[in-house]
LUMDOSE-519680 format. One record per residue (C-alpha): x, y, z; residue in one letter; residue number from 1. Coordinates in nm, 4 decimals. Layout:
% residues N
REC  X  Y  Z  a  NUM .
...
//
This chain:
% residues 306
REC  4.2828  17.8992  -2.1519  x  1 .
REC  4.6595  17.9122  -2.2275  x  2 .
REC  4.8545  18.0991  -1.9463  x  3 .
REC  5.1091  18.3299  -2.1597  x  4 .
REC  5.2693  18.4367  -1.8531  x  5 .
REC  5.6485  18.4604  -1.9371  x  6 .
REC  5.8687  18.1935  -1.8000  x  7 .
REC  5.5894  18.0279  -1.6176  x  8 .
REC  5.5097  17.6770  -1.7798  x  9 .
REC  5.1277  17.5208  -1.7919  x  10 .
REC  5.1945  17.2456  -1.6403  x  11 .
REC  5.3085  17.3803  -1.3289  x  12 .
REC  5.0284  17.6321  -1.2956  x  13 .
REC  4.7652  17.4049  -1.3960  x  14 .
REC  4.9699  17.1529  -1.0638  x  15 .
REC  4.8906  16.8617  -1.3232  x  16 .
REC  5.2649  16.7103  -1.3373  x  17 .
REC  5.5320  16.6849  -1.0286  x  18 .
REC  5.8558  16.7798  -1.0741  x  19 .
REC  6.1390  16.5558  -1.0570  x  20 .
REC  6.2117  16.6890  -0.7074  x  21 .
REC  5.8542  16.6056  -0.5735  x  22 .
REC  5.9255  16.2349  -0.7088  x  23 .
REC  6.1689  16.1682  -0.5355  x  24 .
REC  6.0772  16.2876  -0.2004  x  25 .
REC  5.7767  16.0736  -0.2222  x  26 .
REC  6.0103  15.7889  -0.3213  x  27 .
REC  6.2830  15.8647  -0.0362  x  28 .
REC  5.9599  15.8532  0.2306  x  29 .
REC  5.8113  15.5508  0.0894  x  30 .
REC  6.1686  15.3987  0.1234  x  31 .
REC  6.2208  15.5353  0.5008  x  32 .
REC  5.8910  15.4187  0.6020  x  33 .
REC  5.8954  15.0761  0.4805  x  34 .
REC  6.2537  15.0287  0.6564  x  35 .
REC  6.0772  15.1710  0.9785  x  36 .
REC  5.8057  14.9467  0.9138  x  37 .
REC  6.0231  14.6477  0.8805  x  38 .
REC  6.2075  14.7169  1.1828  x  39 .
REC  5.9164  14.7204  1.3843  x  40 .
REC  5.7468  14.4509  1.2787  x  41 .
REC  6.0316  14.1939  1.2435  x  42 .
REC  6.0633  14.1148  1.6157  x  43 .
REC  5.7171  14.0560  1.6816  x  44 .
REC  5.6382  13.8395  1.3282  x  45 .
REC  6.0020  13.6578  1.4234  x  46 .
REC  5.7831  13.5617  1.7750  x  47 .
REC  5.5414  13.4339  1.5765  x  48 .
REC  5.7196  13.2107  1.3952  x  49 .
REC  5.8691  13.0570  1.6749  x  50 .
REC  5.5108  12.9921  1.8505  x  51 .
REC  5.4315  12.8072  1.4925  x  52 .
REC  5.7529  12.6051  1.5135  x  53 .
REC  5.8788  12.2881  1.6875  x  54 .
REC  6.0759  12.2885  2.0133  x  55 .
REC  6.3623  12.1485  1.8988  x  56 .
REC  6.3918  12.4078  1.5790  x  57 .
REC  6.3268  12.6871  1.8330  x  58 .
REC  6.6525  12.5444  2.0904  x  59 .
REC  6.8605  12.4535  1.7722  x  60 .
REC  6.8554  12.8648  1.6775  x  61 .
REC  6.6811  12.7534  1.3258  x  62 .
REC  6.4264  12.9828  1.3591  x  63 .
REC  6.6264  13.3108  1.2574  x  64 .
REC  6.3386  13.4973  1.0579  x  65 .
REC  5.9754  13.5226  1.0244  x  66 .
REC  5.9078  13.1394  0.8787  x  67 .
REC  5.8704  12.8874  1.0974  x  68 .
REC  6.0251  12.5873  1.1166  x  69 .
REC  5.8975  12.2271  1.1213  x  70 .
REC  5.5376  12.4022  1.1665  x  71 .
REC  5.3279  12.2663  1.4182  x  72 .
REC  5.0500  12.4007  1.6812  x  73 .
REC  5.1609  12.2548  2.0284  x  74 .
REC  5.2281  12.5582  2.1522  x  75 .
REC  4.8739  12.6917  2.1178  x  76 .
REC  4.7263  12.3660  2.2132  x  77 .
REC  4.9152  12.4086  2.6132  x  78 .
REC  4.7679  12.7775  2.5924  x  79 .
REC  4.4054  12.6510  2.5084  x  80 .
REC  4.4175  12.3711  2.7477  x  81 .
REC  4.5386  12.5745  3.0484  x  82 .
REC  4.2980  12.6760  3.2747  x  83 .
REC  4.5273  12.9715  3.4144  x  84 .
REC  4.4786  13.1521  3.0562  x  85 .
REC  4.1238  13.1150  3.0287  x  86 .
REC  4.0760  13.2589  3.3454  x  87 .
REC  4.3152  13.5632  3.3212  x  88 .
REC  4.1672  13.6232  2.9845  x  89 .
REC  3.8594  13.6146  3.1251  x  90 .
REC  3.9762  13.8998  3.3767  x  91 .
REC  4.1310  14.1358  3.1124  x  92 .
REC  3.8247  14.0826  2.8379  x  93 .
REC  3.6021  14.2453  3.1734  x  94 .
REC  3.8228  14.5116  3.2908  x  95 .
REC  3.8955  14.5947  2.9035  x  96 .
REC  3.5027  14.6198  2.8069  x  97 .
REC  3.3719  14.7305  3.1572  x  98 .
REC  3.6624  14.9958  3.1615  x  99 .
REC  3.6249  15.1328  2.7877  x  100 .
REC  3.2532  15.1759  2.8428  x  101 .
REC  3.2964  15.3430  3.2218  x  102 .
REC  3.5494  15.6022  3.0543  x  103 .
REC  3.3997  15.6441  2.7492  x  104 .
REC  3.0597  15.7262  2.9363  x  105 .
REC  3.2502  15.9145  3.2359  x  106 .
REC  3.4521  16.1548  2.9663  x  107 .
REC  3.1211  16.2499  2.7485  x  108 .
REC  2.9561  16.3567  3.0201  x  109 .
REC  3.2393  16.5455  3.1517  x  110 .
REC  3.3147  16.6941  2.7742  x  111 .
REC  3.0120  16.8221  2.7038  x  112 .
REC  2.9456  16.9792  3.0359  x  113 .
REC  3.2472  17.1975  2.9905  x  114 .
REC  3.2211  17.2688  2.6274  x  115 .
REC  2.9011  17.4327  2.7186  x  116 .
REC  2.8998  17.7975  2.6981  x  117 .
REC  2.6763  17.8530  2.9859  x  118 .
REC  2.8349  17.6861  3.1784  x  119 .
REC  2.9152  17.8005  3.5458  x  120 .
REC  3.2537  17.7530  3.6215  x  121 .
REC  3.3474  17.5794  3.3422  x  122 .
REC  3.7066  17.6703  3.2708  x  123 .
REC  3.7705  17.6244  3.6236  x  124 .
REC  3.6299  17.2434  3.6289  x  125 .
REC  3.8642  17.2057  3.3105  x  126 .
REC  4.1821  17.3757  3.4746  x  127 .
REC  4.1200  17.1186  3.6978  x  128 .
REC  4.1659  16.8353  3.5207  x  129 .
REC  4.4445  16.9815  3.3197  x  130 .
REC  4.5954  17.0430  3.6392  x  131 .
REC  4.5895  16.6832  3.7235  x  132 .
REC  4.7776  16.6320  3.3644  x  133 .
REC  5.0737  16.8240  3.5416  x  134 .
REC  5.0669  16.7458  3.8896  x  135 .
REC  4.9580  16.4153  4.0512  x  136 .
REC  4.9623  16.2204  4.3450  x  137 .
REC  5.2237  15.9688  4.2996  x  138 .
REC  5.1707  15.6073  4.3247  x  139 .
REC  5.1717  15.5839  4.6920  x  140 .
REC  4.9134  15.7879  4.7839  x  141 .
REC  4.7425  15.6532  4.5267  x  142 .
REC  4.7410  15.2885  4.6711  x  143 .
REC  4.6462  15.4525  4.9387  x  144 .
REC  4.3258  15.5286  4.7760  x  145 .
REC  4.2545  15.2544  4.6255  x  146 .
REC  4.3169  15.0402  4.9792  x  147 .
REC  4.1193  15.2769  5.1795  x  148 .
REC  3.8445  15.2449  4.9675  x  149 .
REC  3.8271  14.8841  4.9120  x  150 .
REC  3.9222  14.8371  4.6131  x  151 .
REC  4.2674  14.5876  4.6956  x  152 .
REC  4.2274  14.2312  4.5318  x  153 .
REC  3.9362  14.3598  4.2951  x  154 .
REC  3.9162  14.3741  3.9492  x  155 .
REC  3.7165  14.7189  3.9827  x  156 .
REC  4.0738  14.8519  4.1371  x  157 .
REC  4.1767  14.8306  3.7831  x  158 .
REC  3.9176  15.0358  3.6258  x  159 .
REC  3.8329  15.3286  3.8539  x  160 .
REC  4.1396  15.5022  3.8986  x  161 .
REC  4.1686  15.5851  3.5590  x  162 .
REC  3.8168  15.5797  3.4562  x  163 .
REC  3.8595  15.9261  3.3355  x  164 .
REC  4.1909  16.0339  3.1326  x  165 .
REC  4.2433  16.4550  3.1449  x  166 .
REC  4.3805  16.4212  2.8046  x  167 .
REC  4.1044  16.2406  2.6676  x  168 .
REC  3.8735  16.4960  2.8132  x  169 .
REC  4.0371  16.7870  2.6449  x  170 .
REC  3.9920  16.5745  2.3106  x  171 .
REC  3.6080  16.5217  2.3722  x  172 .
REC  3.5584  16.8895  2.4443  x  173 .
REC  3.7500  16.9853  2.1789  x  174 .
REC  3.5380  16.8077  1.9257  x  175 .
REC  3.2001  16.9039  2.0832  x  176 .
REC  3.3557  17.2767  2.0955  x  177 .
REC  3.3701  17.2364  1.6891  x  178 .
REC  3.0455  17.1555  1.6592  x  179 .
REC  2.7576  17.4214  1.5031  x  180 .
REC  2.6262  17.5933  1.8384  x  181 .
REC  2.2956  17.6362  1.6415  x  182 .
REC  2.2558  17.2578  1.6719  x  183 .
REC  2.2019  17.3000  2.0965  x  184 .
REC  1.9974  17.6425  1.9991  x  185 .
REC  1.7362  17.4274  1.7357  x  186 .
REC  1.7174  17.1295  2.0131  x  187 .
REC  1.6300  17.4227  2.2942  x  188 .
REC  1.3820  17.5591  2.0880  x  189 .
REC  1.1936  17.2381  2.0068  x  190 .
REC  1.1964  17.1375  2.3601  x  191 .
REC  1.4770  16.9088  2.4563  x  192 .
REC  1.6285  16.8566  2.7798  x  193 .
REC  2.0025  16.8956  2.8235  x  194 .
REC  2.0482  16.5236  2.8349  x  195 .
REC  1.8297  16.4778  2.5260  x  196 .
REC  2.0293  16.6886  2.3371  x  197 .
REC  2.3645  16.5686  2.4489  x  198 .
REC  2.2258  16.1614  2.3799  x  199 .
REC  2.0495  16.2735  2.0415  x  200 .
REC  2.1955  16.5679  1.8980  x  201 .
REC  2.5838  16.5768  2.0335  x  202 .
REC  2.6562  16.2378  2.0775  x  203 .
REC  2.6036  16.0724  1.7190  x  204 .
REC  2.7950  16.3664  1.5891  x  205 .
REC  3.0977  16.2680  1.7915  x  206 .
REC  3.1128  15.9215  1.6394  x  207 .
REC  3.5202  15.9610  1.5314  x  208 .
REC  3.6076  16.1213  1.8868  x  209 .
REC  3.4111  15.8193  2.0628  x  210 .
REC  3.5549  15.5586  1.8541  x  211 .
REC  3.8849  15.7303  1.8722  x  212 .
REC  3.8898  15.7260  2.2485  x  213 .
REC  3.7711  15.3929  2.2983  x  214 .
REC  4.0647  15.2478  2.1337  x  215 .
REC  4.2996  15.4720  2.3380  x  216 .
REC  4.1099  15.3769  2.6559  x  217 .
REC  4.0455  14.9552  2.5126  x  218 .
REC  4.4149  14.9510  2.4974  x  219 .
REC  4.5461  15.0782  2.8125  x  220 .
REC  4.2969  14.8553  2.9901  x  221 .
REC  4.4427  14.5540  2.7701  x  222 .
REC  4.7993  14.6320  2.8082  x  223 .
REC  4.7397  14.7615  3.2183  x  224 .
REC  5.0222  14.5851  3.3937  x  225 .
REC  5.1612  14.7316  3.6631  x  226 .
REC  4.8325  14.8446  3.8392  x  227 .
REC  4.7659  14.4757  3.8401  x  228 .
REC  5.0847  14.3967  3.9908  x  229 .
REC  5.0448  14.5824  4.2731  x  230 .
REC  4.6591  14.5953  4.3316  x  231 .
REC  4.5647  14.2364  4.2725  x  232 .
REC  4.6842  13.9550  4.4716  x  233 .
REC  4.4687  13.6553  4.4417  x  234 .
REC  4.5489  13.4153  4.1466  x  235 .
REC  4.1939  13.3779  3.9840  x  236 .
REC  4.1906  13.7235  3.9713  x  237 .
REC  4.5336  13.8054  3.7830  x  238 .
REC  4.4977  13.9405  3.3987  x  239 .
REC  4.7081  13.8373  3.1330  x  240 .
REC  4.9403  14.0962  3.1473  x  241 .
REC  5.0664  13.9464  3.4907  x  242 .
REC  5.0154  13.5465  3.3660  x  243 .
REC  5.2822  13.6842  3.0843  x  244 .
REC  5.5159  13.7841  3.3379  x  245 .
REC  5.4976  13.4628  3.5166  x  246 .
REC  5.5567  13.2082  3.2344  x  247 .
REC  5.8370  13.4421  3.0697  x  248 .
REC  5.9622  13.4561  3.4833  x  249 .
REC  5.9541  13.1141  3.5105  x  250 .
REC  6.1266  12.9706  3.2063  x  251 .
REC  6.4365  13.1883  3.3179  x  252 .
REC  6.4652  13.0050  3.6621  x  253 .
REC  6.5879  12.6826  3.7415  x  254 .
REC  6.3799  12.5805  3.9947  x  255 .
REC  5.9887  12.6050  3.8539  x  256 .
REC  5.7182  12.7175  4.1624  x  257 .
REC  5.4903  12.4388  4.2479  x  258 .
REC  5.1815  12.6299  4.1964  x  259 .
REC  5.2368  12.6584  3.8085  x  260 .
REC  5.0236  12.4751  3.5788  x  261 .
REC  5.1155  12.2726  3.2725  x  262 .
REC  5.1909  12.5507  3.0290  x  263 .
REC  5.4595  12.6725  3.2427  x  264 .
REC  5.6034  12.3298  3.3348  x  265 .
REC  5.7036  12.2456  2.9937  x  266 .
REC  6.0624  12.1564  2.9735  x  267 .
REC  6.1090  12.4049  2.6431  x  268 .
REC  5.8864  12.7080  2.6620  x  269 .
REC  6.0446  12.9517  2.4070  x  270 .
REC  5.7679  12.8157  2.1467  x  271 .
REC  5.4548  12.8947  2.4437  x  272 .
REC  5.6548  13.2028  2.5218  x  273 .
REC  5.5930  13.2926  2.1549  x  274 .
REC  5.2812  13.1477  2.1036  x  275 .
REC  5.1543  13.3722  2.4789  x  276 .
REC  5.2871  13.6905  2.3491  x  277 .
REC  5.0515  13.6155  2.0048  x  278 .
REC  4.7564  13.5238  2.2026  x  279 .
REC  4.7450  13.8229  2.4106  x  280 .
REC  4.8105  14.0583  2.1593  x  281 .
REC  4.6172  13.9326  1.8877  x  282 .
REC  4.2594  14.0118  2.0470  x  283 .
REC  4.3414  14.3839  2.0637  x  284 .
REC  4.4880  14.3677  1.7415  x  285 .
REC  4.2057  14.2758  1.5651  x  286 .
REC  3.9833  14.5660  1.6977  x  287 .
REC  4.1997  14.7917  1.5482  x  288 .
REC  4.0868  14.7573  1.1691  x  289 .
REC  3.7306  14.8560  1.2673  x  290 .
REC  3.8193  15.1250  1.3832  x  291 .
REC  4.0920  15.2434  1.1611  x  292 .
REC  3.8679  15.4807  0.9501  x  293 .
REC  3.7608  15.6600  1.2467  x  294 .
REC  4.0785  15.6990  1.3927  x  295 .
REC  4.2638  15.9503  1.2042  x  296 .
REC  3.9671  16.1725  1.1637  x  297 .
REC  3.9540  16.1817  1.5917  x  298 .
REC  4.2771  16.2575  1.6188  x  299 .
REC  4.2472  16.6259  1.3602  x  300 .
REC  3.9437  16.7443  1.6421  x  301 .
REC  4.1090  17.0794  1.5517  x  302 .
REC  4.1169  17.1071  1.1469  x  303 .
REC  3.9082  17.2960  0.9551  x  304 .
REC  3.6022  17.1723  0.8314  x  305 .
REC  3.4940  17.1855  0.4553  x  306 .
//
């Protein structure tokens, strides 16, 4: 049907063409974003190239952008043949998986107890935990925690104290919150137990939350430096967040410690440094893509649903 609306064109009603206007806002993003992109990225890729290049491009200052340069793998051959990286990656890969799982279990079972309606108390327990959000401890007493419990020099002293994340509570409960109540109601009524319905019901509903969550929680525990710089002390128990620090310490020194292995001994360690920073990164990088299409539908626990 023709609209014969004065001054009111069909196009524009029918929202079938964008205006010259709309076109070039969409252009001026795509141009801002890809400059923001590029700024971001070039550092890191420019590391990367230097890991794939020779030592004596790398101390000649040849290695300006993100090509290598006389392209060779001796770098990651020193990283794969050290001992010290197998073991630290070792450490991370078990406080990473041990630690996503322990939170991700911890925070369900916290979520859905609070985003019950009958539940006693309930906005108390959560003030609670938002409370902590606001208002914590400090790192002192926490140490003091953690060392009165016996938890110094363990790998476990880098996954309990943050098993469970306020924030990523509120996020769970959230989601559960937006769920049909008559879900709970039909599970009552053909007999389930609370935990049945929270395993079989709830739980496969919240698939983006979970998988949402878990890459919140994999990375913290991947990235989790400073908790293992002051918790752990024992070499064969170090993660590779603190190995890191050591070889990029230890190239800017003059005099390298005696307990260093090979990959730190090098005489030119810009290339490892490089070709470190790639290996440690790269494993949590490549969990991201699998998770990518549940990640921005976790994050909008509060839009409407169609």
């Amino acid at each position: 049907m023709v609209n014969k609306q004065k001054g009111i064109k069909p196009s524009r009603v029918a929202g079938t063409r964008e205006g010259f206007g709309d076109r070039l806002y969409v252009a001026i993003c795509y141009v801002c974003i890809t400059i923001l992109g590029v700024v971001c990225l070039y550092p890191f890729l420019n590391v990367v190239a230097k890991s794939f290049s020779s030592d004596e491009a790398v101390y000649a200052g040849k290695v300006l952008g993100i090509w290598p340069v006389e392209f060779n793998l001796d770098a990651y051959s020193y990283i794969l043949r050290s001992q010290r990286y197998v073991t630290t990656f070792a450490n991370t890969l078990f406080v990473t998986i041990v630690g996503t799982a322990l939170s991700l279990a911890l925070t369900v079972i916290v979520a859905y107890a609070v985003s019950r309606r009958d539940m006693p108390g309930g906005r108390i327990i959560m003030f609670a935990y938002i409370f902590t959000m606001m208002f914590s401890g400090g790192m002192i007493p926490t140490y003091l925690a953690v060392s009165q419990i016996g938890l110094l020099d363990s790998l476990w002293s880098l996954i309990l104290p943050g098993a469970v994340s306020a924030y990523n509570v509120i996020l769970m409960r959230n989601y559960m919150q937006g769920l049909p109540y008559e879900l709970e109601e039909a599970a009552n009524i053909d007999g389930a137990t609370q935990m049945q319905t929270m395993l079989r019901v709830i739980l496969p509903l919240t698939l983006p939350s979970l998988a949402t969550i878990g890459l919140f929680c994999g990375v913290g525990y991947w990235n989790s430096y400073f908790n293992a710089l002051i918790y752990i002390n024992s070499r064969n128990k170090a993660t590779l967040q603190i190995y890191l620090r050591e070889i990029l310490i230890s190239t800017q020194t003059a005099n390298l410690d005696a307990g260093m292995d090979e990959l730190a001994a090098m005489a030119n360690t810009e290339s490892v440094q490089g070709a470190c920073v790639v290996a440690t990164a790269l494993p949590i990088i490549l969990v991201y893509p699998f998770l990518q299409k549940y990640y921005v539908k976790g994050m909008t626990l509060g839009a409407v649903k169609g």
